[in-house]
Backbone as ProteinMPNN parsed JSONL, in Angstrom:
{"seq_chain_A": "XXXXXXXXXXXXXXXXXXXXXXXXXXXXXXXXXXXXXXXXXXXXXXXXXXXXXXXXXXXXXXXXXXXXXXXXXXXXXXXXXXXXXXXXXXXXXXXXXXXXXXXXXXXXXX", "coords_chain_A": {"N_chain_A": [[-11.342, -30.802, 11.985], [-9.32, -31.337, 9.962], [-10.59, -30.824, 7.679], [-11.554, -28.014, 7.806], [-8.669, -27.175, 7.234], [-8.461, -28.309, 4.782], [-9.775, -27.244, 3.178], [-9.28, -24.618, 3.649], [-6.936, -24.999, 2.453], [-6.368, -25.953, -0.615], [-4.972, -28.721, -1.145], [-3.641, -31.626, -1.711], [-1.337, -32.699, -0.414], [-1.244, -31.529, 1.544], [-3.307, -31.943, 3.048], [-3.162, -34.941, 2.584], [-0.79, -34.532, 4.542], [-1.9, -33.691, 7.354], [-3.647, -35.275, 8.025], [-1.954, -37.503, 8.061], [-0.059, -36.904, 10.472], [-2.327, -36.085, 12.249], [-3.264, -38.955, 12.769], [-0.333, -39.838, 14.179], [-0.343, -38.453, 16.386], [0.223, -35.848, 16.57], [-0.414, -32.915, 16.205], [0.678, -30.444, 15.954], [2.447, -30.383, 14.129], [1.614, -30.657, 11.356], [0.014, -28.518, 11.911], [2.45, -26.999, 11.46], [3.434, -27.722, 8.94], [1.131, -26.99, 7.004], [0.754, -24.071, 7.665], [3.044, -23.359, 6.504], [3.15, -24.444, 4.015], [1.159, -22.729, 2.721], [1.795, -20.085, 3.393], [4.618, -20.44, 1.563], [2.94, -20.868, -1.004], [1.911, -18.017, -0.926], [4.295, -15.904, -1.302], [5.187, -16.831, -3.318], [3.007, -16.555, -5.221], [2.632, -13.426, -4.613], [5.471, -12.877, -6.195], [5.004, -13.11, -8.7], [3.041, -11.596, -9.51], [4.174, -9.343, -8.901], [6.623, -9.317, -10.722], [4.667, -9.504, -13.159], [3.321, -6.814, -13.136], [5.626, -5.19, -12.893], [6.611, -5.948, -15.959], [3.798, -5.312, -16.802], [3.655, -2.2, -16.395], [6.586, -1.689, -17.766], [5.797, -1.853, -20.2], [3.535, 0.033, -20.598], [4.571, 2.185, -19.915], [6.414, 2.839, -22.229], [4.987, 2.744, -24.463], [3.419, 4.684, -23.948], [4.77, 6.985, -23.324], [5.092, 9.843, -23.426], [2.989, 10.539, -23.418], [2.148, 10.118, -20.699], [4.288, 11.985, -19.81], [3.457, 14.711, -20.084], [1.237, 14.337, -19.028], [2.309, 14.186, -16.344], [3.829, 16.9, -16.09], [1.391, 18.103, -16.137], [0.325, 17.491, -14.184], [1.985, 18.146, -11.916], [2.293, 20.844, -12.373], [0.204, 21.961, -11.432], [0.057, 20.966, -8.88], [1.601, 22.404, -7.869], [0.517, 24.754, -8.131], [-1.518, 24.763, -6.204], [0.115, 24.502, -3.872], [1.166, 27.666, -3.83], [-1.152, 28.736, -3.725], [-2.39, 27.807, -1.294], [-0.342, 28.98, 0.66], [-0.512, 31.49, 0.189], [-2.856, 32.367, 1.191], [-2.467, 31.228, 3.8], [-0.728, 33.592, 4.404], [-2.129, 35.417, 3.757], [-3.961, 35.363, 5.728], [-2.985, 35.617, 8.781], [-1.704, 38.348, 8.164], [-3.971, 39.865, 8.311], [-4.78, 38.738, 11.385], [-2.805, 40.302, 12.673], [-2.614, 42.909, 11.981], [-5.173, 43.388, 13.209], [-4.804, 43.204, 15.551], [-3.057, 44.977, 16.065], [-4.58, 47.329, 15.893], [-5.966, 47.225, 18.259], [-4.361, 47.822, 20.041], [-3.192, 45.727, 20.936], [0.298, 43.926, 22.009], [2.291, 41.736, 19.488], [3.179, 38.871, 21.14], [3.301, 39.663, 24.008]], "CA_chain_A": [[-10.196, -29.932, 11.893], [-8.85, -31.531, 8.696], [-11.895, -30.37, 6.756], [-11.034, -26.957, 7.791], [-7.28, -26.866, 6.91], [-8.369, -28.744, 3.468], [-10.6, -26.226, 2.485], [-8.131, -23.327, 3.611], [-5.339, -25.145, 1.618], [-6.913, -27.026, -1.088], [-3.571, -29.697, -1.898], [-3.434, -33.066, -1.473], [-0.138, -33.26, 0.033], [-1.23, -30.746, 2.81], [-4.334, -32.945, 4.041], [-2.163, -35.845, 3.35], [0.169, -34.703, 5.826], [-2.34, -33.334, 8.116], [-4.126, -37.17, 8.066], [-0.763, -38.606, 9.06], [0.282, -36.34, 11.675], [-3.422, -36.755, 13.338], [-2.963, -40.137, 13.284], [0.647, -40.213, 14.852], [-0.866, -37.6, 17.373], [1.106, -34.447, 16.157], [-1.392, -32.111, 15.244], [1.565, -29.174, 15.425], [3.477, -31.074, 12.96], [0.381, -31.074, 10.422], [-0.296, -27.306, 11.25], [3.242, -26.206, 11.224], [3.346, -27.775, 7.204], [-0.289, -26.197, 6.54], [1.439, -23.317, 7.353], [4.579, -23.598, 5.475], [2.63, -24.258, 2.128], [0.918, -21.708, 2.775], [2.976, -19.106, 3.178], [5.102, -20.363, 0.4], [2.222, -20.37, -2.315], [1.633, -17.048, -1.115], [4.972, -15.768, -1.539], [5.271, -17.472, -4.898], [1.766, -15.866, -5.807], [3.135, -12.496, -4.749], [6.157, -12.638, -6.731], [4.556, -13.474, -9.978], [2.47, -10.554, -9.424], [5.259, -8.076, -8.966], [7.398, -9.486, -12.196], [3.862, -9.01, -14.301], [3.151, -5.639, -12.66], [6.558, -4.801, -13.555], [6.393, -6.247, -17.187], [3.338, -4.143, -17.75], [4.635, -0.779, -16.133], [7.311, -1.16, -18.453], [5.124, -1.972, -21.463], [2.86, 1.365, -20.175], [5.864, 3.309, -20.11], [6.986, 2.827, -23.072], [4.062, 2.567, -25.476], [2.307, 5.818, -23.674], [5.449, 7.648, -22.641], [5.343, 11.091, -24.36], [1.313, 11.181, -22.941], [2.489, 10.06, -19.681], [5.242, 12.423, -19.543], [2.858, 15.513, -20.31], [0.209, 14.178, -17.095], [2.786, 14.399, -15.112], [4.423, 17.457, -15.676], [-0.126, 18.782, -16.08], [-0.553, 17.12, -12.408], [2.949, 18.634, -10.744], [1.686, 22.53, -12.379], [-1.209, 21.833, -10.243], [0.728, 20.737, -7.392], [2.879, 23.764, -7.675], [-0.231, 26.222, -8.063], [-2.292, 24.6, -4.955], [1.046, 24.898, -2.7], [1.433, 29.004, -3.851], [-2.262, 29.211, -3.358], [-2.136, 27.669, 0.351], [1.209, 29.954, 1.215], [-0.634, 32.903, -0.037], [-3.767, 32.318, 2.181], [-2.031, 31.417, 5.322], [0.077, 34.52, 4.519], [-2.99, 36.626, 4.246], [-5.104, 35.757, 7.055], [-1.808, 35.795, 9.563], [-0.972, 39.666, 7.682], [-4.943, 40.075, 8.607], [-4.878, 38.629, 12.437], [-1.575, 41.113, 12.989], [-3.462, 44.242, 11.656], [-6.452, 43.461, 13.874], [-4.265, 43.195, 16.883], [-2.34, 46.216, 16.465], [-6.234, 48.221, 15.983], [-6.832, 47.044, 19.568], [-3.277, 48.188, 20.739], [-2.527, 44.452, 21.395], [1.282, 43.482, 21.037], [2.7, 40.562, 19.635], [4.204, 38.358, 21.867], [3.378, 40.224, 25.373]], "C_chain_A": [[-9.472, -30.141, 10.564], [-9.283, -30.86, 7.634], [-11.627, -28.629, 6.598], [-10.004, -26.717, 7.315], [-7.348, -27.341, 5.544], [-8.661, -27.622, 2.828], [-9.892, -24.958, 2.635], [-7.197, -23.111, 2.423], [-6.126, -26.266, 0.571], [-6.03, -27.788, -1.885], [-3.766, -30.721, -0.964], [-2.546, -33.339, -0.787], [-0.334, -32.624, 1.443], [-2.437, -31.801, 3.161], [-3.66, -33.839, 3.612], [-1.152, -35.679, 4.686], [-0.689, -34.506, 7.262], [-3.061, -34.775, 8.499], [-2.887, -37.546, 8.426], [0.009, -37.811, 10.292], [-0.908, -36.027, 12.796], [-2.875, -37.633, 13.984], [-1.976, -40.386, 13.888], [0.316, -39.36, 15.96], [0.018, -36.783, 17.495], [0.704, -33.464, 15.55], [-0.368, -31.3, 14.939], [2.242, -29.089, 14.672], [2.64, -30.424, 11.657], [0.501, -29.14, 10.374], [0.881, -26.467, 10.736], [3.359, -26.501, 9.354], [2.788, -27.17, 6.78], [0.172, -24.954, 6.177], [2.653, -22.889, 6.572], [4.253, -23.467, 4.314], [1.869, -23.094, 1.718], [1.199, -20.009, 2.299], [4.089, -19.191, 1.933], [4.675, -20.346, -1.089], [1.917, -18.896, -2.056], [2.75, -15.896, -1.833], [5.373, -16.199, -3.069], [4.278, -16.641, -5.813], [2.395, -14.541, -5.85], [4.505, -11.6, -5.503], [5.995, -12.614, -8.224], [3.579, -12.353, -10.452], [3.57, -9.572, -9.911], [5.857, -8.697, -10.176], [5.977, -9.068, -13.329], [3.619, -7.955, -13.916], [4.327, -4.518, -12.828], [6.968, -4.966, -15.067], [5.277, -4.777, -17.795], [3.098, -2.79, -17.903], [5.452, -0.349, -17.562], [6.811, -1.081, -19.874], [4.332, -0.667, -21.726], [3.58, 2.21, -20.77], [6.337, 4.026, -21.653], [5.964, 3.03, -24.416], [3.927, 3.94, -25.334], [3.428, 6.869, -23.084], [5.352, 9.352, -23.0], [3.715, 11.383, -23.075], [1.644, 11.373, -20.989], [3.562, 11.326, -18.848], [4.258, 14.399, -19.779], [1.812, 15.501, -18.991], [1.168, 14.583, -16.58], [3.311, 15.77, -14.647], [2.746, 18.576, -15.849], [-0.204, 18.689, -14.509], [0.845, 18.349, -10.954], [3.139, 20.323, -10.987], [0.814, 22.868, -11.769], [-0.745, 21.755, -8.927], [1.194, 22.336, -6.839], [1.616, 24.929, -7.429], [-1.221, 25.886, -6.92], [-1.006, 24.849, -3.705], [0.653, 27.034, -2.682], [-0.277, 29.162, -3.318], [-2.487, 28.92, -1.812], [-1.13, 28.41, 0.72], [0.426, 31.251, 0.942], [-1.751, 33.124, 0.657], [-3.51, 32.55, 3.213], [-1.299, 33.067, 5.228], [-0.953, 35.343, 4.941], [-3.588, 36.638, 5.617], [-3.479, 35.829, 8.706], [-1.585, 37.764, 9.23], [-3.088, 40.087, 8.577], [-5.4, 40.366, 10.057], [-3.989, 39.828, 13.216], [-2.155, 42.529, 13.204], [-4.796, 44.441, 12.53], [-5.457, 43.775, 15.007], [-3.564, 44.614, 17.15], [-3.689, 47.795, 16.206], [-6.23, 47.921, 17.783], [-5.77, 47.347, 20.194], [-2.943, 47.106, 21.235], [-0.444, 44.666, 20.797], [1.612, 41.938, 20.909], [3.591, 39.868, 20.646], [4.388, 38.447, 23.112], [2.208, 40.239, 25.585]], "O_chain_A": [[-9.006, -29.135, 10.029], [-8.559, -30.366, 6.769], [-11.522, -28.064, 5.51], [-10.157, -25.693, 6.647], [-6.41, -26.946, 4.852], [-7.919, -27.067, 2.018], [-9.923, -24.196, 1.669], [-6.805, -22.149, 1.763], [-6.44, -27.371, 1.016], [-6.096, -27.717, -3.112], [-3.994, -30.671, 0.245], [-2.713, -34.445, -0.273], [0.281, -33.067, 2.413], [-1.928, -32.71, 3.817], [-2.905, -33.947, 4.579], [-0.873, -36.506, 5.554], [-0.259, -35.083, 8.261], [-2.733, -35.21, 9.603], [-2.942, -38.101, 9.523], [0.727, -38.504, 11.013], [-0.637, -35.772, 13.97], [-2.282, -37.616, 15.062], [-2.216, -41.403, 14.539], [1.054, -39.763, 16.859], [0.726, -36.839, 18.501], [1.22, -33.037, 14.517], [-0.184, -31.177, 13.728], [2.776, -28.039, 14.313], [3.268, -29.603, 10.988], [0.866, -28.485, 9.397], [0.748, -25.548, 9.928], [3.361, -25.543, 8.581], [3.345, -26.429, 5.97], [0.18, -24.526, 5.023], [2.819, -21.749, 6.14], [4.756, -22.661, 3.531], [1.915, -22.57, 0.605], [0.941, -19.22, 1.39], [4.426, -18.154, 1.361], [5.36, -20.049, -2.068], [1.596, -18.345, -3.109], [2.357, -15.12, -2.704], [6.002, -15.399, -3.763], [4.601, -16.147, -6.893], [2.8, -14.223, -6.968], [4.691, -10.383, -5.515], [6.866, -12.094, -8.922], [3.337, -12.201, -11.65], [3.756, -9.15, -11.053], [5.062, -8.304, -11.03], [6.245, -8.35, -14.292], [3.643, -7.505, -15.062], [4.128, -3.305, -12.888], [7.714, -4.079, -15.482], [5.493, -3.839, -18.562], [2.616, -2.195, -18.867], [5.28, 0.65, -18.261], [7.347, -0.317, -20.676], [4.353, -0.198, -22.864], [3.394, 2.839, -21.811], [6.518, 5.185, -22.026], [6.47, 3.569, -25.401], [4.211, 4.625, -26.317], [2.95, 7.68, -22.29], [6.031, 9.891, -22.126], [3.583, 12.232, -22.194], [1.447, 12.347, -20.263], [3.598, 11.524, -17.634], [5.014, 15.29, -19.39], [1.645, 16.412, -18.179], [0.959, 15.724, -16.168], [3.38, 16.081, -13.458], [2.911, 19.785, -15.689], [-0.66, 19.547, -13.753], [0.687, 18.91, -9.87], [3.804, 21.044, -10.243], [0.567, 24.046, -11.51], [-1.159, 22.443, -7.994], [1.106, 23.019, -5.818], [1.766, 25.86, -6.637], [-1.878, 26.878, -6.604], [-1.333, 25.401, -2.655], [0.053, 27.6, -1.768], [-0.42, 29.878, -2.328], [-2.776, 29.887, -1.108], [-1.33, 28.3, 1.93], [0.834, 32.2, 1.611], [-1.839, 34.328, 0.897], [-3.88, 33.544, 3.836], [-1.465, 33.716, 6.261], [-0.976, 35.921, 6.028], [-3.696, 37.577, 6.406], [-3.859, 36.535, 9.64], [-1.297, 38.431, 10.224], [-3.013, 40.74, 9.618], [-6.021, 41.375, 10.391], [-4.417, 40.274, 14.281], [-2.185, 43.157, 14.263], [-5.401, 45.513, 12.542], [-5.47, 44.97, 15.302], [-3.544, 45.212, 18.226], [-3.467, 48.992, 16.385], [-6.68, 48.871, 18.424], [-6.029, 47.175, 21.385], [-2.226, 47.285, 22.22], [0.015, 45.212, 19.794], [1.377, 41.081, 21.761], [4.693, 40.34, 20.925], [5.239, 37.76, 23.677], [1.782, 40.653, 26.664]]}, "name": "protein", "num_of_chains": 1, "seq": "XXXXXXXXXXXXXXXXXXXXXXXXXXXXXXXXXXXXXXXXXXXXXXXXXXXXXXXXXXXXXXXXXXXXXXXXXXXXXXXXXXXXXXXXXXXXXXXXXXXXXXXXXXXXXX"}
């Protein structure tokens, strides 16, 4: 069980503790630490992330902004002309289903 939690957590201070809380016969002691370091190198890891992920956003930004600022307003003319093109579909085949129904003397709604 040590062997496992070493190799999970590979620090000295975590299988040290996990070796002396065997031996005092407290395994939950041992895993609640395991866990603890754990979780706090991860948290540590994940924050060091986000500050360089934010560093080189802003480095992006700023270098490539003009190019960046041209995609976006290329990708949201696209946006804009796939919405009108879905609105003008549903419109038709709805203006289509209506016109069939009133051929067969159907009414809407009754």
């Amino acid at each position: 069980m040590v062997g496992v939690i070493a190799e999970l957590i590979p620090c000295l201070l975590t299988l040290f503790a996990m070796v002396l809380t065997l031996a005092c016969g407290v395994p939950a002691a041992g895993l609640t630490f395991a866990l603890s370091m754990f979780l706090g190198a991860g948290l540590t890891l994940a924050a060091v992330a986000v500050i360089v992920a934010r560093i080189w956003l802003v480095a992006t930004v700023t270098s490539h902004g003009a190019s960046i600022e041209r995609l976006s307003r290329l990708l949201e003319g696209l946006t804009r002309a796939m919405l009108v093109a879905s609105a003008s579909r549903s419109f038709g085949h709805r203006g289509k289903h209506r016109s069939s129904l009133a051929r067969n003397g159907s009414r809407l709604g009754g």
